[in-house]
ROKOLDO-775741 format. One record per residue (C-alpha): residue number from 1; residue in three letters; x, y, z. Coordinates in pm, 1 decimal. Example, Ala and Ser with C-alpha at 12.3 -4.5 7.8 and 13.67 -1.06 7.14 Angstrom:
% residues 2
(site 1, 'ALA', (1230.0, -450.0, 780.0)),
(site 2, 'SER', (1367.0, -106.0, 714.0)),
This chain:
% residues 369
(site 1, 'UNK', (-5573.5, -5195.9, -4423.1)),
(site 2, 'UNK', (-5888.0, -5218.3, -4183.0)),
(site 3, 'UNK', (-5868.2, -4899.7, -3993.3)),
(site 4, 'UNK', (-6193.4, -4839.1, -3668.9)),
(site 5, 'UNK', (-6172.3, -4519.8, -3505.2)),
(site 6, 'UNK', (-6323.1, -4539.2, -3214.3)),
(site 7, 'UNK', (-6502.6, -4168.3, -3133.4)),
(site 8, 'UNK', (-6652.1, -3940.6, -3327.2)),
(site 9, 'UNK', (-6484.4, -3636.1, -3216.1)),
(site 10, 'UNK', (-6292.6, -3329.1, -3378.4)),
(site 11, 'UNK', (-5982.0, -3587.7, -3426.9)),
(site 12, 'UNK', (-6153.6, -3921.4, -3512.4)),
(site 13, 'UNK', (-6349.1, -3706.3, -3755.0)),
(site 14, 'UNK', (-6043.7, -3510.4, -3908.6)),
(site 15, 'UNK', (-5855.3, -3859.8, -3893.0)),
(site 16, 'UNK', (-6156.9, -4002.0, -4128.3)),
(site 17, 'UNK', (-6145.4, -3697.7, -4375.1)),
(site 18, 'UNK', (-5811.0, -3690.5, -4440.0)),
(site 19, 'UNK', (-5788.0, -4050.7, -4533.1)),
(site 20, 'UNK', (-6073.8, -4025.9, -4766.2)),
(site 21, 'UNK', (-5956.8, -3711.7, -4927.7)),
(site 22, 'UNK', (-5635.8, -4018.9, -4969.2)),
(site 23, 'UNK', (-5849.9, -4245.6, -5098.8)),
(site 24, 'UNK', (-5838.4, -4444.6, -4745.7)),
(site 25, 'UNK', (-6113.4, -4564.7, -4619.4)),
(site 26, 'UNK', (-6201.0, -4648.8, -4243.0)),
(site 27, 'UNK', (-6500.2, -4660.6, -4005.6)),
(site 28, 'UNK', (-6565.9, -4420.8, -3732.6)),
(site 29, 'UNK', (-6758.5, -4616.6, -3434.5)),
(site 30, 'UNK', (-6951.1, -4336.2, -3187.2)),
(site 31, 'UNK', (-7148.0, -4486.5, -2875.7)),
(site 32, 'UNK', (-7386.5, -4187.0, -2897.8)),
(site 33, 'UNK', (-7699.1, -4301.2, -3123.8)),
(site 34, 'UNK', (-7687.3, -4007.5, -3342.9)),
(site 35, 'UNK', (-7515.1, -3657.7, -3454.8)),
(site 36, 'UNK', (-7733.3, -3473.1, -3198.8)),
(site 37, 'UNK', (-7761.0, -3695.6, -2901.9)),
(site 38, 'UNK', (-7615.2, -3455.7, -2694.7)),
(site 39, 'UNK', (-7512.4, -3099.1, -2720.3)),
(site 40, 'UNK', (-7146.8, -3037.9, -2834.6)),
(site 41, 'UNK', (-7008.4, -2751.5, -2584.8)),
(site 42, 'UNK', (-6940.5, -2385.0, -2678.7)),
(site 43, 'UNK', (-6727.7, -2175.7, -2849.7)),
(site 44, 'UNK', (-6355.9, -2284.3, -3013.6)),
(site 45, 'UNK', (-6068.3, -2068.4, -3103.5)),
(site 46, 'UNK', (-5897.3, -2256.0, -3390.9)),
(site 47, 'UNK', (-5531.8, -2124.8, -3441.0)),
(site 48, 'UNK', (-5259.0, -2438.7, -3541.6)),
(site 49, 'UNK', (-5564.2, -2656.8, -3620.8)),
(site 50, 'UNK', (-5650.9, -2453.7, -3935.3)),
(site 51, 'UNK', (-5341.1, -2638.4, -4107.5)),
(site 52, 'UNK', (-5577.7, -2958.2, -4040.5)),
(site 53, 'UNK', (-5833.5, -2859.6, -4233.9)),
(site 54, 'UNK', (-5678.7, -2737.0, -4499.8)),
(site 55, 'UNK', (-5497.9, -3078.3, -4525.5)),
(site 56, 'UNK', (-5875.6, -3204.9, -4485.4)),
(site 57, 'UNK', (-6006.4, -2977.3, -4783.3)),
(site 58, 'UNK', (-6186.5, -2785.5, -4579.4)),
(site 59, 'UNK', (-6070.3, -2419.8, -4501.3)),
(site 60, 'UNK', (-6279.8, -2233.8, -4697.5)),
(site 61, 'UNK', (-6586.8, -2399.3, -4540.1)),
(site 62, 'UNK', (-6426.9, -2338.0, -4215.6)),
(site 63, 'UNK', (-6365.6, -1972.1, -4271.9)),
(site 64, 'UNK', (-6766.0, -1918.8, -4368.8)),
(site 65, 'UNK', (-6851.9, -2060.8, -4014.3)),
(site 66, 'UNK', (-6579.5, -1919.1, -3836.9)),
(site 67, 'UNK', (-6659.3, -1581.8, -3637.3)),
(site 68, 'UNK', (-6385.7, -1337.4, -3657.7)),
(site 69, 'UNK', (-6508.8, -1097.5, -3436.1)),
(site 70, 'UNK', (-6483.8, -1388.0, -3158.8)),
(site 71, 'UNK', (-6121.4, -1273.6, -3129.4)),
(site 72, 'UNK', (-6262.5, -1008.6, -2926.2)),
(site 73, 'UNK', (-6159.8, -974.9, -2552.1)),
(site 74, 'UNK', (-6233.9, -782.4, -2246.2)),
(site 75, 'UNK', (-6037.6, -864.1, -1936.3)),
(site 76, 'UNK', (-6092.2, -718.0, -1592.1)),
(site 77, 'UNK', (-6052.1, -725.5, -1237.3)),
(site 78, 'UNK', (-6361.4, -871.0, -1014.6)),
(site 79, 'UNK', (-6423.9, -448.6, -849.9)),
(site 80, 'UNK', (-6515.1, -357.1, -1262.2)),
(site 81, 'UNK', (-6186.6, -219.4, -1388.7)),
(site 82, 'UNK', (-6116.6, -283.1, -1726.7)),
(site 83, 'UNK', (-5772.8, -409.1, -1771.7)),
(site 84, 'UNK', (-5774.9, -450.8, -2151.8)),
(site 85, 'UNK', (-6018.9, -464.5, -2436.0)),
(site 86, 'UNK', (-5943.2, -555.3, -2771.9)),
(site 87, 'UNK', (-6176.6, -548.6, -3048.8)),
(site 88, 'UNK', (-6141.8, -711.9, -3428.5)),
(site 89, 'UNK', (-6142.4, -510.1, -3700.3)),
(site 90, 'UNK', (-6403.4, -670.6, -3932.1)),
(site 91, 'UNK', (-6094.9, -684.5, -4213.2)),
(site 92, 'UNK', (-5846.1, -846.8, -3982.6)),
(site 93, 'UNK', (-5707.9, -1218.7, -4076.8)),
(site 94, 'UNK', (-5874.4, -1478.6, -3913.6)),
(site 95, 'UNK', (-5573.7, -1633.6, -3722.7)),
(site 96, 'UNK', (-5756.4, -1716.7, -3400.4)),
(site 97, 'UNK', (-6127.1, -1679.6, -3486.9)),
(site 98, 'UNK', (-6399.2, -1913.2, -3274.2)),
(site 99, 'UNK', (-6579.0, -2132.3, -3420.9)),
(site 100, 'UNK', (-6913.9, -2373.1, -3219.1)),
(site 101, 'UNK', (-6785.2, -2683.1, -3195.8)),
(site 102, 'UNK', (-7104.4, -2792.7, -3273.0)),
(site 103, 'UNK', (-7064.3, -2654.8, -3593.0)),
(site 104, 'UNK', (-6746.5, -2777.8, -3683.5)),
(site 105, 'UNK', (-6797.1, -3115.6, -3591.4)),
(site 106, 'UNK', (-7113.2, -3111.7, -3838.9)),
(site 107, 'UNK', (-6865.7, -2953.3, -4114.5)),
(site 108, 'UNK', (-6665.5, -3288.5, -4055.0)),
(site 109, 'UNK', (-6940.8, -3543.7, -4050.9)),
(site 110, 'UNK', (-7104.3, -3368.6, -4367.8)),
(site 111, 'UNK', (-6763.1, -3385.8, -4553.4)),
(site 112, 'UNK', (-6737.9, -3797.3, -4486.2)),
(site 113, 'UNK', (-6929.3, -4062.0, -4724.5)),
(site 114, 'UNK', (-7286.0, -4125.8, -4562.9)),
(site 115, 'UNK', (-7167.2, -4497.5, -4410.3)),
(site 116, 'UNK', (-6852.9, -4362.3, -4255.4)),
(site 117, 'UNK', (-6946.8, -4309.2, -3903.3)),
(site 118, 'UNK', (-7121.0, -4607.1, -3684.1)),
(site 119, 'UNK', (-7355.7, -4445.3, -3457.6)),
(site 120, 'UNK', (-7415.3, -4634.3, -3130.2)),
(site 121, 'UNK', (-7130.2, -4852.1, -3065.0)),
(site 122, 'UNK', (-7021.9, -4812.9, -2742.6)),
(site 123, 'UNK', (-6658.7, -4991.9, -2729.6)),
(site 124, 'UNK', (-6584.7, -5231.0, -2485.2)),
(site 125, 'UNK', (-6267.6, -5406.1, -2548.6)),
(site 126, 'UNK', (-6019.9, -5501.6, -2817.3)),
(site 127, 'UNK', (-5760.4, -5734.8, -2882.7)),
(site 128, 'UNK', (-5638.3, -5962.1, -3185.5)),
(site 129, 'UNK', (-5776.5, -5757.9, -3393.1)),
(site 130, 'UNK', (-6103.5, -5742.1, -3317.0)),
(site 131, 'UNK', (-6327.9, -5500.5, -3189.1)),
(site 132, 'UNK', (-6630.8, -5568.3, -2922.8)),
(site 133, 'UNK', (-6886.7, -5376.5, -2817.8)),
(site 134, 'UNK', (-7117.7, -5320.1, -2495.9)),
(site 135, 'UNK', (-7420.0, -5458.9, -2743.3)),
(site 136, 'UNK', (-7245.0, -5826.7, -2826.8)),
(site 137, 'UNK', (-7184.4, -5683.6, -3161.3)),
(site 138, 'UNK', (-6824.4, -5706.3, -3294.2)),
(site 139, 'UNK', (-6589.1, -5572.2, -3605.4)),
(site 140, 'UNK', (-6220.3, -5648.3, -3727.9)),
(site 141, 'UNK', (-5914.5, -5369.0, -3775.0)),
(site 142, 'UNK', (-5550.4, -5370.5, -3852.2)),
(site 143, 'UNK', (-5538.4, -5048.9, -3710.7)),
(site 144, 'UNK', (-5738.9, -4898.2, -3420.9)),
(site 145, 'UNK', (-5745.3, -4555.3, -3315.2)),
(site 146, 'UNK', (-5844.9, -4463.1, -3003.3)),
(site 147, 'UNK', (-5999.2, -4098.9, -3017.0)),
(site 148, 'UNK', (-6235.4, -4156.6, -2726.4)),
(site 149, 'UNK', (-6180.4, -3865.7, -2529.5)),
(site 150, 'UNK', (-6062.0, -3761.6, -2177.2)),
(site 151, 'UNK', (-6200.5, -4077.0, -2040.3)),
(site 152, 'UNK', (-6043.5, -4334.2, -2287.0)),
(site 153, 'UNK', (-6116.6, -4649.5, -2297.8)),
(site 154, 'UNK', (-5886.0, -4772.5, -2592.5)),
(site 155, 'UNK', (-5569.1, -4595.1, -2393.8)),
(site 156, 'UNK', (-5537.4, -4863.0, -2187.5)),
(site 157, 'UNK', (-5428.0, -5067.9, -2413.9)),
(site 158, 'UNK', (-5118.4, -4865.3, -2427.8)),
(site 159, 'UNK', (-5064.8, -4709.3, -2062.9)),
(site 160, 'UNK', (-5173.5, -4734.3, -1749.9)),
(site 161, 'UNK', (-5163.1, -4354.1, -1696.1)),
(site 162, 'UNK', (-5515.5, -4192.2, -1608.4)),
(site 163, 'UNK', (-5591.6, -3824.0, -1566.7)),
(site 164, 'UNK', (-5573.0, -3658.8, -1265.1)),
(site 165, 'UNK', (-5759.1, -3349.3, -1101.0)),
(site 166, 'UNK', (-5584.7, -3036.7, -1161.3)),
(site 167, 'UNK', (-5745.8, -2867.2, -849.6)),
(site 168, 'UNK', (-6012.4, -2623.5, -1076.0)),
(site 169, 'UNK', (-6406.2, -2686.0, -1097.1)),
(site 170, 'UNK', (-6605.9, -2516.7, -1294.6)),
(site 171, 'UNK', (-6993.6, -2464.3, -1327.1)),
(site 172, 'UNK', (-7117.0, -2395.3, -1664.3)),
(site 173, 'UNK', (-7425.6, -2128.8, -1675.8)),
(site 174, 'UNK', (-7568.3, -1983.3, -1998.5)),
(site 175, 'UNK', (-7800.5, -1657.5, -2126.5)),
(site 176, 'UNK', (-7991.3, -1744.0, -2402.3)),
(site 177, 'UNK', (-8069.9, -1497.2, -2682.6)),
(site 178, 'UNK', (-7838.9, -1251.6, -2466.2)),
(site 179, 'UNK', (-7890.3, -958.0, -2732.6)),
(site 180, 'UNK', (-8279.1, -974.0, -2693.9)),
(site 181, 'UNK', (-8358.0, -1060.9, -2382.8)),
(site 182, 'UNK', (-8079.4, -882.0, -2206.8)),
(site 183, 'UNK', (-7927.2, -650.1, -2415.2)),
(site 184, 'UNK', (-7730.4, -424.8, -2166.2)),
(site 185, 'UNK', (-7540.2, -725.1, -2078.9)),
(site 186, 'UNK', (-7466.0, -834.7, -2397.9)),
(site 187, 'UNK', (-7310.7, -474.3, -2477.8)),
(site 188, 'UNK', (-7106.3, -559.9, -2154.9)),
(site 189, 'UNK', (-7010.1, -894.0, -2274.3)),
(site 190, 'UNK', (-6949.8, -791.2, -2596.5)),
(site 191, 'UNK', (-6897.7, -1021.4, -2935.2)),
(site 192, 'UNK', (-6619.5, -1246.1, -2780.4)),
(site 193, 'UNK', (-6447.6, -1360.9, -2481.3)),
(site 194, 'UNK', (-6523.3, -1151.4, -2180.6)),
(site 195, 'UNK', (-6242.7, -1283.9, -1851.7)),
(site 196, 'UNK', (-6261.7, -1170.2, -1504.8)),
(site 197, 'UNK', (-5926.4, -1275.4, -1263.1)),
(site 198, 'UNK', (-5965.7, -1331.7, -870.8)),
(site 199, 'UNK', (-5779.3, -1471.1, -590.6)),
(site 200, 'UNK', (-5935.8, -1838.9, -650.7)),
(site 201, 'UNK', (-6181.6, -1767.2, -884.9)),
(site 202, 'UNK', (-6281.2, -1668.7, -1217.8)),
(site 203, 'UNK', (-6571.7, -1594.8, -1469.5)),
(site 204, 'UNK', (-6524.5, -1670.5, -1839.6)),
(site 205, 'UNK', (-6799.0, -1515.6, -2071.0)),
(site 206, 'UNK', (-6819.7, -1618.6, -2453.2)),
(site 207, 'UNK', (-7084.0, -1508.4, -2703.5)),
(site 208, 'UNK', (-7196.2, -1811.2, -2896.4)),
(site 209, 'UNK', (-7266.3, -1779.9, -3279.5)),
(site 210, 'UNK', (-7618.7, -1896.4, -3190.2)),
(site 211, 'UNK', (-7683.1, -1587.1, -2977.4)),
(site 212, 'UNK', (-7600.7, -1741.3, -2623.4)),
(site 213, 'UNK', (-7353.3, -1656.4, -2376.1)),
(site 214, 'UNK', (-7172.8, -1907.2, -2210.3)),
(site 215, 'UNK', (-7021.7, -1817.2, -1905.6)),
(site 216, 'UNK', (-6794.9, -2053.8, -1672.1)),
(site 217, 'UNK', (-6720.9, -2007.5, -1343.4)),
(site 218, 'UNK', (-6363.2, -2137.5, -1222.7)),
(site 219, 'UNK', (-6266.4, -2211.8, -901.9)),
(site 220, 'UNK', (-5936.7, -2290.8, -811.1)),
(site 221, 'UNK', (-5690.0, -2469.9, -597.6)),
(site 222, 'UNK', (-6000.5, -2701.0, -481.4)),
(site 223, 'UNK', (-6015.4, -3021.9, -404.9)),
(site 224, 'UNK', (-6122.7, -3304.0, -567.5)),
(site 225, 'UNK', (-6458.7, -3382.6, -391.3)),
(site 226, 'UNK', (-6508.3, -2993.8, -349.6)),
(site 227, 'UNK', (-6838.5, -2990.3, -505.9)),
(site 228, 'UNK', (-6973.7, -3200.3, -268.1)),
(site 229, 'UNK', (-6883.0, -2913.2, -2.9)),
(site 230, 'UNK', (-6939.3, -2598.1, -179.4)),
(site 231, 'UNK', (-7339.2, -2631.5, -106.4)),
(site 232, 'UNK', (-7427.0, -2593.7, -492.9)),
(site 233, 'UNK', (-7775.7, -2775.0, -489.1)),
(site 234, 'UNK', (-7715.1, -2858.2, -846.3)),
(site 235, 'UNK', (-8104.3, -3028.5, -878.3)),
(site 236, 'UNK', (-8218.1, -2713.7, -825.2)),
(site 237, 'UNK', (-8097.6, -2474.1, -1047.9)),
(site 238, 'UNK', (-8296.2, -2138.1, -892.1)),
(site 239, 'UNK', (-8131.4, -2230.1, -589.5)),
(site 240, 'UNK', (-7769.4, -2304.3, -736.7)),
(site 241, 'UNK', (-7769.4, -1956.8, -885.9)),
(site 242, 'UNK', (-7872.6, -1807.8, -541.5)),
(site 243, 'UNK', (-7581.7, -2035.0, -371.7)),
(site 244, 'UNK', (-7310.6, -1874.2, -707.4)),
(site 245, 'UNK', (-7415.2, -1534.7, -668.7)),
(site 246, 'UNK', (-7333.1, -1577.7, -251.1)),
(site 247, 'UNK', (-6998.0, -1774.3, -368.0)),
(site 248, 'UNK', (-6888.1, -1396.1, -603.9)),
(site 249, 'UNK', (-7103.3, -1141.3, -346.3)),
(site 250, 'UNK', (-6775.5, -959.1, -288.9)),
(site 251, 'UNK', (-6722.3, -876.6, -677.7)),
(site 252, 'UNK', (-6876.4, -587.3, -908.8)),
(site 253, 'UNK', (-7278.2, -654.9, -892.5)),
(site 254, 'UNK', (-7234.1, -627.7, -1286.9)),
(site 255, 'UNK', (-7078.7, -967.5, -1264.6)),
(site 256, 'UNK', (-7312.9, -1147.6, -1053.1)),
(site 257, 'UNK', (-7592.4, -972.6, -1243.2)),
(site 258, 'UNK', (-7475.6, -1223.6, -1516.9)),
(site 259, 'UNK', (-7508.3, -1539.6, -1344.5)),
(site 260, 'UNK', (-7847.7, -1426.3, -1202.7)),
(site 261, 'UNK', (-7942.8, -1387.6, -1543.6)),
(site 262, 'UNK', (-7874.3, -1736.1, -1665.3)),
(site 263, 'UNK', (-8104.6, -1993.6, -1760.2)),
(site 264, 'UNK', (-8149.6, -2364.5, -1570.0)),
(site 265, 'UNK', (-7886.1, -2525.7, -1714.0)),
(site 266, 'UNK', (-7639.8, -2532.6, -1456.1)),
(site 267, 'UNK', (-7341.3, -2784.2, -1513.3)),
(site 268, 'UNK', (-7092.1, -2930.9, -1290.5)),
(site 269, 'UNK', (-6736.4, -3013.5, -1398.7)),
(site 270, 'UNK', (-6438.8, -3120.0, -1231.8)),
(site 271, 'UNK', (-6145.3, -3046.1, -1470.3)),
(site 272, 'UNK', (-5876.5, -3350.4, -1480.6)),
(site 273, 'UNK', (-5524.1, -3374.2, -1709.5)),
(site 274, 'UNK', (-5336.5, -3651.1, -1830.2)),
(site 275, 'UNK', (-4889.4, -3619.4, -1736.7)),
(site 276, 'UNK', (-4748.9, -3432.2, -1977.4)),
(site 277, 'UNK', (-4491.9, -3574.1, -2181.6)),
(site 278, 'UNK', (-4713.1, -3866.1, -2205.4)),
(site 279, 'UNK', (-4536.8, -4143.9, -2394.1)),
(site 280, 'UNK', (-4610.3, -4515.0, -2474.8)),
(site 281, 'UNK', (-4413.0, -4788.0, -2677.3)),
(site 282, 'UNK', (-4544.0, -4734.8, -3084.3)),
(site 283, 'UNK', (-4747.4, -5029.2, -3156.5)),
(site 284, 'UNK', (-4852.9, -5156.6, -3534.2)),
(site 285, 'UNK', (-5198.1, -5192.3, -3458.3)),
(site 286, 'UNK', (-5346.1, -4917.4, -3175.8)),
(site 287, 'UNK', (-5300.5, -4546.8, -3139.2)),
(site 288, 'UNK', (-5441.0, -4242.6, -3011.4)),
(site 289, 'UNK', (-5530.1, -3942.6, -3075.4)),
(site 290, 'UNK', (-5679.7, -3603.2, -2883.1)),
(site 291, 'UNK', (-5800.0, -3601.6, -2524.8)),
(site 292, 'UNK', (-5715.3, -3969.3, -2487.4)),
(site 293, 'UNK', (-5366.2, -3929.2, -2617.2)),
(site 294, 'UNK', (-5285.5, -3551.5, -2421.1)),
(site 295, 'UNK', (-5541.1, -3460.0, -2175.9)),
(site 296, 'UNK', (-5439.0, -3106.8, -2099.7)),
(site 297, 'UNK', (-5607.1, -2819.3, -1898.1)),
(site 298, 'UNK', (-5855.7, -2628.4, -2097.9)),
(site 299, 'UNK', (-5692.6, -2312.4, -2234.5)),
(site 300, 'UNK', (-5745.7, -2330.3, -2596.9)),
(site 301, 'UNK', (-5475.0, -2634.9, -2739.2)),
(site 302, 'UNK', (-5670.1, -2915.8, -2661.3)),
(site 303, 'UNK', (-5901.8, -2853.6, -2965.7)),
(site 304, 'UNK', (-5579.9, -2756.7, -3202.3)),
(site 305, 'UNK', (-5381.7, -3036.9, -3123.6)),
(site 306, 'UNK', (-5674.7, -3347.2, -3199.0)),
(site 307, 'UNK', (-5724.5, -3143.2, -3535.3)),
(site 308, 'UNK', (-5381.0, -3205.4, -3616.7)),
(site 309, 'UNK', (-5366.8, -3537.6, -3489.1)),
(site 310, 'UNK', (-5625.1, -3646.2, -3691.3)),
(site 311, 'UNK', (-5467.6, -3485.8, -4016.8)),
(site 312, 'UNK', (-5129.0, -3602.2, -3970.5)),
(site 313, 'UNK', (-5196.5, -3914.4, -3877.7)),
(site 314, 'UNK', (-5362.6, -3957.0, -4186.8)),
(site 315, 'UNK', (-5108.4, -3800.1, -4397.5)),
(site 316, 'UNK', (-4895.5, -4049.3, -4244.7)),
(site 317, 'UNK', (-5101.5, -4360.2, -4300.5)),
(site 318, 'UNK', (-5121.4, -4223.1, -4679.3)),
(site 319, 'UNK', (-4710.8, -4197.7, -4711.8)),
(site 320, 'UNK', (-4698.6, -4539.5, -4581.5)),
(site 321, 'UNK', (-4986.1, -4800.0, -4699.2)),
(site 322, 'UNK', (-4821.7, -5107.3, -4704.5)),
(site 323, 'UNK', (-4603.3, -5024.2, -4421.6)),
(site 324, 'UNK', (-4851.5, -4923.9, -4108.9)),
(site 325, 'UNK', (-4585.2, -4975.3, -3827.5)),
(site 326, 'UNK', (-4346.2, -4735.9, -3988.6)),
(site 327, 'UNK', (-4702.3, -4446.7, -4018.4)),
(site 328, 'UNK', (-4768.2, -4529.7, -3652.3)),
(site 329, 'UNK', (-4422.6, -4436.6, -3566.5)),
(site 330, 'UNK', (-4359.6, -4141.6, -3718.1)),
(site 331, 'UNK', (-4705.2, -3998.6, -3660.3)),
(site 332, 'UNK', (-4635.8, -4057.0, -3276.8)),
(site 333, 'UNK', (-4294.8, -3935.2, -3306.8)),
(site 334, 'UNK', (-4371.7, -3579.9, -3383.1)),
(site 335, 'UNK', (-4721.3, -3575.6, -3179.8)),
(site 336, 'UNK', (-4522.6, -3632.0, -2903.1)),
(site 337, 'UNK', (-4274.1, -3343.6, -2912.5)),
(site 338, 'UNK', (-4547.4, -3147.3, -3041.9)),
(site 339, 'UNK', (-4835.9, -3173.2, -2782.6)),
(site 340, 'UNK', (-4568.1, -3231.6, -2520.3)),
(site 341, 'UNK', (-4512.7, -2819.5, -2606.2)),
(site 342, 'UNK', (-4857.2, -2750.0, -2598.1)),
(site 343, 'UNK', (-4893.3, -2932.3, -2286.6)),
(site 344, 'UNK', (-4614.2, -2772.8, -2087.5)),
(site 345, 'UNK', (-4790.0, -2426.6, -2226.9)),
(site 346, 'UNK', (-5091.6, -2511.8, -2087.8)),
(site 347, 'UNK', (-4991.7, -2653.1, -1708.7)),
(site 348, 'UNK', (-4810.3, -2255.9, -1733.8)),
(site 349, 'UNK', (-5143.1, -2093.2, -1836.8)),
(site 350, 'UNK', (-5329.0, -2273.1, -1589.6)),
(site 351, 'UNK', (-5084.5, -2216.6, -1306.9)),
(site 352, 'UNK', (-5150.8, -1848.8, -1421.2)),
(site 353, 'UNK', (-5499.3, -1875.6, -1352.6)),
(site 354, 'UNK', (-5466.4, -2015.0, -1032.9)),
(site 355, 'UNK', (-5212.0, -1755.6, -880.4)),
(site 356, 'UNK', (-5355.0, -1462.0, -649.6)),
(site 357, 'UNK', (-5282.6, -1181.4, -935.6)),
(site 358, 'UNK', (-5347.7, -1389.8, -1192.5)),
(site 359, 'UNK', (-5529.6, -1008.7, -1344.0)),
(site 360, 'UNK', (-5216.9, -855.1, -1390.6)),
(site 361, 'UNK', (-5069.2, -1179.5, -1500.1)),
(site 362, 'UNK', (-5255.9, -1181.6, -1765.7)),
(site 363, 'UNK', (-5256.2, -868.3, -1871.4)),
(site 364, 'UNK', (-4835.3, -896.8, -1890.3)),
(site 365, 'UNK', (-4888.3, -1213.3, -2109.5)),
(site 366, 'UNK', (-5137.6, -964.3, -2323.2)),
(site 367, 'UNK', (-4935.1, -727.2, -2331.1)),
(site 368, 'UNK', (-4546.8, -771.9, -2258.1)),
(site 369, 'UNK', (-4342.6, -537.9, -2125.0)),
């Protein structure tokens, strides 16, 4: 069986491991021209996914990149008051530690033989088995995977269902080298994830294992074309941080103290999510897997649930070599129900986020009753 994965995320990746750990081999096709094209995002708390990678053989090199003390959390209101803080003992099991993505995703590629991933093939179309790309070059499969992320191209070929805006935008700031060049706010930040809940708005602080501090700021209930509106002159990042700091001027000047403390790279995203309970008729020769199969919103299952698709669709395609229409099946089967839960946990979560006390919200999910 010719199997082209198309993507060379977290699931495409975890999807090529565990078939060569099964002695199955397939080819990963990634339109970016190398491993580090293009920076890989921030921080990851792996929880369900870890079962992935031990399917993949590859816990134990997990667990020596994963940060335990990134289960650490702070969460407050936007006037300073400090709801909850919880802090990792350094002997505590790492259920939910973070990892970089970055990081993770090079612990994949290093684990696959040297030929296994294509770099830049961008994928253009498919059909009869054969695979085209935007270059003119082409390849053959019996079974294509689709693990091309949010924007999909490959999903097409199985549903006509696109994601839609979920009504949040965030921009993505960053202090470099926080604990040098800024240490009072890094003992304010702390070694995890640092939250502060508004009426319509929110700031999301996570310590990087590189020293960095990511920070997003949310804003809710928007519409779609509100960046165009908000007056964010985003090619000019001195500016943009004046226009953010105006946009949280009625919060704790700790808080904007952080953003006018950020570097120049100042990124724009407008967060979108695919229905969930997403289905599509099983097919013998396409599936998906990840962002393209379960778009959700961005509250720590997206990540979890490609791991897992990757591994168990594997394990499934290993139970069932000479029978790929019966692995397809069953593999989609139980993704299904299972993301379909993760989903449906994550449209609550962000409707949580977007509700006026979404601080004391949270702190009842934290800590119940």
């Amino acid at each position: 069986m010719t199997i082209a994965i198309v993507g060379a995320g977290l699931g495409g990746l975890t999807l090529a491991r565990v078939l060569h750990v099964n002695g199955i081999d397939a080819v990963v096709y990634e339109r970016e021209p190398s491993r580090d094209a293009r920076g890989q995002g921030g921080m990851l708390d792996i929880h369900s996914g870890q079962r992935a990678l031990r399917e993949a053989g590859l816990i134990d090199r997990f667990y020596a990149i994963a940060r335990g003390e990134g289960q650490d959390m702070r969460l407050l209101e936007p006037d300073g008051t400090l709801l909850l803080q919880e802090d990792t003992p350094e002997d505590a099991p790492l259920l939910r530690p973070e990892v970089d993505r970055a990081d993770l995703r090079d612990l994949l590629l290093d684990s696959l033989p040297d030929d296994a991933v294509r770099w830049g093939h961008a994928y253009e179309s498919a059909d009869d088995g054969v695979l085209r790309f935007a270059d003119g070059r082409t390849a053959t499969y019996d079974l294509l995977v689709g693990a091309d992320g949010a924007n999909s191209r490959v999903r097409a070929l199985l549903t006509d269902a696109r994601p839609a805006h979920i009504g949040q935008h965030v921009v993505e700031i960053g202090i470099p080298d926080i604990d040098r060049t800024h240490p009072d706010l890094a003992a304010m930040v702390g070694r995890g994830n640092y939250w502060v809940l508004g009426d319509g708005r929110s700031l999301a602080a996570q310590r990087n294992g590189d020293g960095r501090v990511r920070i997003g700021l949310n804003f809710y209930n928007t519409d779609e074309d509100w960046f165009a509106t908000s007056g964010i002159p985003f090619d000019d990042p001195a500016a943009a941080r004046a226009r953010l700091i105006e946009l949280f001027a009625d919060w704790d000047t700790r808080f904007t103290a952080l953003i006018a403390a950020c570097d120049d790279t100042v990124q724009p995203r407008s967060l979108t999510s695919l229905p969930v309970g997403l289905t599509w008729p099983s097919r013998p020769d396409v599936t998906l897997v990840g962002d393209a199969a379960h778009l959700m919103p961005p509250v720590g299952e997206g990540a979890n649930m490609a791991l897992l698709d990757g591994a168990l669709l594997g394990l499934a395609l290993a139970a069932h070599p000479d029978d790929r229409a019966a692995a397809v099946a069953e593999y989609e089967r139980e993704m299904f129900e299972r993301t379909s839960a993760a989903a449906r946990m994550s449209a609550d979560m962000q409707e949580l986020l977007m509700s006026p006390d979404a601080a004391a919200r949270m702190l009842t999910f934290f800590q119940p009753g």
